[in-house]
C-alpha positions in Angstrom: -10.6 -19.3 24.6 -7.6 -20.3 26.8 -5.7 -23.3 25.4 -7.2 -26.7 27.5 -5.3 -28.8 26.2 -3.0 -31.5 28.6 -0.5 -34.3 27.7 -1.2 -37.8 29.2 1.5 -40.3 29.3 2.0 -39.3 26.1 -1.0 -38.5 24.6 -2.3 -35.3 23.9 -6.4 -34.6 25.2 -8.2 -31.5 23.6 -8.8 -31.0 26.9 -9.1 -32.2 30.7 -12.3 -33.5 30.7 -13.0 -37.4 31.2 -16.1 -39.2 30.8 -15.9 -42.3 33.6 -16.7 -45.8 32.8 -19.9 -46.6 34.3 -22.0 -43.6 33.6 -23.2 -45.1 30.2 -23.9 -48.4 30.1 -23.7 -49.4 26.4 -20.3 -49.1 24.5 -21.9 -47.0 21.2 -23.5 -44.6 23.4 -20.3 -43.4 24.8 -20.6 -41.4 21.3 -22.4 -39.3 23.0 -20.5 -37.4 25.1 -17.4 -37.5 22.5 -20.2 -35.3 20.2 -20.6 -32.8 23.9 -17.0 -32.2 23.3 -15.1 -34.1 25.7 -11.5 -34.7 25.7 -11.6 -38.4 26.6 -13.8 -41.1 27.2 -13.9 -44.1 29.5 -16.0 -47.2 28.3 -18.3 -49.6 30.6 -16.2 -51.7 32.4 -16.0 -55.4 30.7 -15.8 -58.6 32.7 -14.8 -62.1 31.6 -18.8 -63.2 31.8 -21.8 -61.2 30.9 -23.5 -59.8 34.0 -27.0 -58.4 33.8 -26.5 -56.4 37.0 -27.9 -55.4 40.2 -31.8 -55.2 40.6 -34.2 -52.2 39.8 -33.4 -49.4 40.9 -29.6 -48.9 40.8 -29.3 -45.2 40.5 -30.8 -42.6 42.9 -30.6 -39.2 43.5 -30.3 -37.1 46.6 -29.4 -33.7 47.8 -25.5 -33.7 47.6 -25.1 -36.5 44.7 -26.5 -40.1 43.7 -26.2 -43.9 45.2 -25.6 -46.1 42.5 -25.6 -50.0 42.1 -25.2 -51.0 38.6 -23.6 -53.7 39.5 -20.7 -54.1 36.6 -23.6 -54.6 33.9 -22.0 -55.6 30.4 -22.0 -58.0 27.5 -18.9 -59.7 28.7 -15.5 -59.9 27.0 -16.4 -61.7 23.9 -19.3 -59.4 22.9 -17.7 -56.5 24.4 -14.1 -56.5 22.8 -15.7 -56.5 19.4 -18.0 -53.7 20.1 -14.7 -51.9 21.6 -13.1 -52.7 18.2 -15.9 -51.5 16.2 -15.9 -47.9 18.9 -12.3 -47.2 18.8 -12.1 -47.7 15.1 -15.5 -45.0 14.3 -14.2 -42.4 17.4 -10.4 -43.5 18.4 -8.7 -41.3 16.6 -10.2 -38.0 17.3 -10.7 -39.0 20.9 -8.4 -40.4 23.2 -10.4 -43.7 24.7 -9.7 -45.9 27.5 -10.9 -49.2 28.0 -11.9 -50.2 31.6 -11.6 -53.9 32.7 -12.9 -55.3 36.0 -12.0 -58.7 37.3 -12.0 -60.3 40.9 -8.9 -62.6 40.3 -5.4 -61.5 38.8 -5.0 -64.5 36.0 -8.8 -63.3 34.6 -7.1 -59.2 34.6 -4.5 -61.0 32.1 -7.1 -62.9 30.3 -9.2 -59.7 30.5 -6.1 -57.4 28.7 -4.7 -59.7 26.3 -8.0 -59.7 24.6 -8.3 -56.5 24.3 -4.5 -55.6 23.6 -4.8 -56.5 20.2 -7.4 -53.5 19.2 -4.8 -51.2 20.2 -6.4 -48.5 22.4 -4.8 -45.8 23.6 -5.2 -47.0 27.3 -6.6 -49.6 29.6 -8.0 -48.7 33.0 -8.1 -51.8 35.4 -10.5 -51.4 38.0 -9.3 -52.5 41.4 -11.7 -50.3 43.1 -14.6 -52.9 44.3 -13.9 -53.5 48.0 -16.0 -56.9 47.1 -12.9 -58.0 44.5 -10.3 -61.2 46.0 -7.7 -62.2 43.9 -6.6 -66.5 44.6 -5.3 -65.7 47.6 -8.8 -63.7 49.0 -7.3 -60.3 48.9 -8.9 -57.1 47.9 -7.3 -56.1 44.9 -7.9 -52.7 45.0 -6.9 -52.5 48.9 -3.8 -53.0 50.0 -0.1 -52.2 48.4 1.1 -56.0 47.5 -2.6 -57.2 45.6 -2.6 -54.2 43.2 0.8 -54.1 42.4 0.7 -58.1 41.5 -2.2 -57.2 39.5 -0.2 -54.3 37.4 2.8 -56.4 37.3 1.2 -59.4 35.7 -0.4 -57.7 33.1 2.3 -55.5 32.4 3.5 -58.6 31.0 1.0 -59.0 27.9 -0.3 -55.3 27.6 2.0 -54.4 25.0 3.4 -50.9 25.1 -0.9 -49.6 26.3 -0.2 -47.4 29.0 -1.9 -49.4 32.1 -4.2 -47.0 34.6 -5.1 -48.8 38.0 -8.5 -47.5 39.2 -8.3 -47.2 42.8 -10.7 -47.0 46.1 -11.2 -44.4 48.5 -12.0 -46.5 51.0 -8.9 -47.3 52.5 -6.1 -45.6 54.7 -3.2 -44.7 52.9 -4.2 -44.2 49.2 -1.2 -42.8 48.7 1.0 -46.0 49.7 -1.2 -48.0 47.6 -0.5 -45.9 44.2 3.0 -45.9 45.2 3.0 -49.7 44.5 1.1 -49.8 41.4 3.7 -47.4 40.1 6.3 -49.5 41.7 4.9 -52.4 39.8 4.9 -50.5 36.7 1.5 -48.5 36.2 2.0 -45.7 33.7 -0.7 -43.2 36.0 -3.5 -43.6 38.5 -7.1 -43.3 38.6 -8.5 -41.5 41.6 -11.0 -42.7 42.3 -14.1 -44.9 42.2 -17.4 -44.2 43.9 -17.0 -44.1 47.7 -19.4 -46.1 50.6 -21.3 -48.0 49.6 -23.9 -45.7 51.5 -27.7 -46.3 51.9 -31.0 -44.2 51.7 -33.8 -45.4 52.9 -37.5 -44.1 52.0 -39.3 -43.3 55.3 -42.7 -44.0 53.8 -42.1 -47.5 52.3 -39.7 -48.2 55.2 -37.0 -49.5 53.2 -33.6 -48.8 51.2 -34.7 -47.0 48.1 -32.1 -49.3 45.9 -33.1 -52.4 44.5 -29.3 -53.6 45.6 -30.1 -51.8 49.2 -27.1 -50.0 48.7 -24.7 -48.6 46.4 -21.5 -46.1 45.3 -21.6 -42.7 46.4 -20.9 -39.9 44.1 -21.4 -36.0 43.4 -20.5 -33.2 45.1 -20.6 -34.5 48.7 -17.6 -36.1 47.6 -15.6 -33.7 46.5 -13.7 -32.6 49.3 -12.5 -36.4 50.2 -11.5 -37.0 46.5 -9.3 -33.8 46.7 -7.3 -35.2 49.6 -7.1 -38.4 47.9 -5.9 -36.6 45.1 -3.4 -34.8 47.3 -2.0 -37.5 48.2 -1.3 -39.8 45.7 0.0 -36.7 43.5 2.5 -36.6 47.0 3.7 -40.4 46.6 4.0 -41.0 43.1 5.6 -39.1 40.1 2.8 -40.8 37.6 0.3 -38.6 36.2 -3.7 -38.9 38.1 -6.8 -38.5 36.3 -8.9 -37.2 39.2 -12.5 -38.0 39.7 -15.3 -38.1 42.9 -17.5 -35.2 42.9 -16.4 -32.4 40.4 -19.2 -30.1 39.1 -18.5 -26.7 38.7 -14.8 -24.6 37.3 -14.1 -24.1 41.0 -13.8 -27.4 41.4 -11.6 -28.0 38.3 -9.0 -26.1 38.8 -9.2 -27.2 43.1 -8.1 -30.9 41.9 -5.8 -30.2 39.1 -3.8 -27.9 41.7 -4.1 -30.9 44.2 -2.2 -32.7 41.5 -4.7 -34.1 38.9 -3.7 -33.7 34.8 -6.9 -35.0 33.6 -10.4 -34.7 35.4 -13.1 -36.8 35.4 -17.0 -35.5 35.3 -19.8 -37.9 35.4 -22.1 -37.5 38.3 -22.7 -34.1 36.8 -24.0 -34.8 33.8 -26.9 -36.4 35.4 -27.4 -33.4 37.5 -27.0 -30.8 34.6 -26.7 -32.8 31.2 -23.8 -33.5 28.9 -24.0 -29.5 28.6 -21.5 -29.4 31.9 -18.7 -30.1 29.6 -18.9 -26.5 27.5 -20.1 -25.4 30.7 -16.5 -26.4 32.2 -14.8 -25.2 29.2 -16.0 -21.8 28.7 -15.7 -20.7 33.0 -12.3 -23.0 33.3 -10.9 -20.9 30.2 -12.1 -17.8 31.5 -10.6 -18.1 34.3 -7.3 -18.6 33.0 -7.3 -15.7 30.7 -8.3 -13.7 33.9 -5.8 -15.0 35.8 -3.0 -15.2 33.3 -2.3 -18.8 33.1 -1.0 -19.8 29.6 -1.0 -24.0 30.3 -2.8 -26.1 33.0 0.0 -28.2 33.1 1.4 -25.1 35.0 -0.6 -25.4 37.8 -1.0 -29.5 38.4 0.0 -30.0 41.9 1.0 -26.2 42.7 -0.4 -26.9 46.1 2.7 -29.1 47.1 4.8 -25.9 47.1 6.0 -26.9 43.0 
């Protein structure tokens, strides 16, 4: 087998693959994908307060992917850090694990990352992503260039030396200009990207949205194409490494992203639609190809589509 491993701000991953936050919903279960052999994994986003989440149902399937509205469902930062504590200290150091924080004002982000600093992970993912979010001064944090840089930059302040991810949307403009500013401010690599809508489906026979939320995030392979321009992009504005996620199910779509300019990939959509199976699946066809194709690294192909 081809060698899969990549390098990530410093840190090396046994391989590409990501688990994203949000795709298991309680912190120990997150064991489970380390055990399907993948090379990192993203925990739940934590908020300051407990939230119990959207209503029943908040994850459907359709032909091209899934709707979901979890709604940011967790146990809160006093429960939660300690169950992040007890995680990274059973699985953190055969597993590189990132620790995902959502907030809707800047000041709670550095509440938010000064709790969690102290456990010493080896990253934490702030999630700007929600178009719903408003920092004090009722901005989208996640949506324009001068809220998610003052987000980074403030928390760069008490997060140690934790290499800092900002999760970003889709569902804006100029992606690119807005990772340009998180780097600007001092993010160590991008997250691209969250779920993308929100989008409805609606059950003709009961005559209303299927979600118990209405509507929700839209992910899977319907995606994929939008993600890869995102992807493009960003990789085009910033010199920070991406971890790449929106849609990827199959090799082909693997090696599409990391050639857009993605180092690390993230997979969870798919393993709903095909079981935490998809990650040997990944392994076995992305290393075959590379033997077939003679390619001795992946780092040797990130971004290759920008003319590298």
């Amino acid at each position: 087998m081809a060698d899969l491993s990549v390098t990530f701000c410093g840190v090396k991953f046994s391989n590409p693959f990501v688990l994203p936050s949000g795709i298991i919903t309680e912190i120990p279960e997150h064991k489970k994908a380390i055990e399907a052999g993948v090379g990192g994994v993203t925990l739940k986003s934590l908020t300051k307060e407990r939230r119990e989440g959207n209503p029943l149902p908040r994850i459907w399937k359709y032909e091209y992917g899934m709707l979901n509205s979890v709604g940011l469902r967790n146990a809160g930062i006093e429960k939660g850090s300690q169950e992040v504590a007890h995680f990274l200290k059973l699985y953190g150091k055969e597993t590189p694990i990132i620790i995902s924080l959502f907030s809707t004002r800047v000041i709670e982000f550095v509440e938010l990352v000064e709790k969690i600093a102290p456990f010493n992970p080896q990253f934490i993912e702030l999630n700007l992503s929600c178009p719903n979010t408003v920092d004090e001064l009722g901005t989208a944090l996640g949506m324009e260039e001068g809220a998610a840089g003052k987000v980074i930059t403030a928390v760069k302040k008490v997060s140690r030396k934790i290499p800092i991810l900002a999760k970003l949307s889709p569902n804006v403009t100029e992606i690119g200009e807005i990772a340009k500013s998180c780097e600007d401010a001092g993010a160590d690599a991008i997250v691209a990207s969250n779920t993308f809508g929100p989008g409805m489906i609606i059950d003709i026979h009961k005559k209303k949205p299927v979600l118990g939320n209405k509507e929700g995030g839209v992910s899977g392979p319907g995606i994929f194409p939008i993600t890869v321009r995102c992807v493009y992009d960003i990789y085009e504005a910033v010199k920070i490494p991406i971890l790449a996620m929106g849609g990827v199910t199959k090799w082909q779509d693997v090696i599409e992203i990391i050639i857009a300019g993605a180092t690390l990939v993230g997979v969870g959509t798919a393993t709903y639609l095909k079981g935490m199976k998809v990650y040997d699946e990944l392994k076995r066809d992305v290393s075959t190809y590379m033997e077939k194709v003679g390619i001795k690294n992946l780092k040797d192909i990130v971004g290759v589509a920008h003319g590298n």
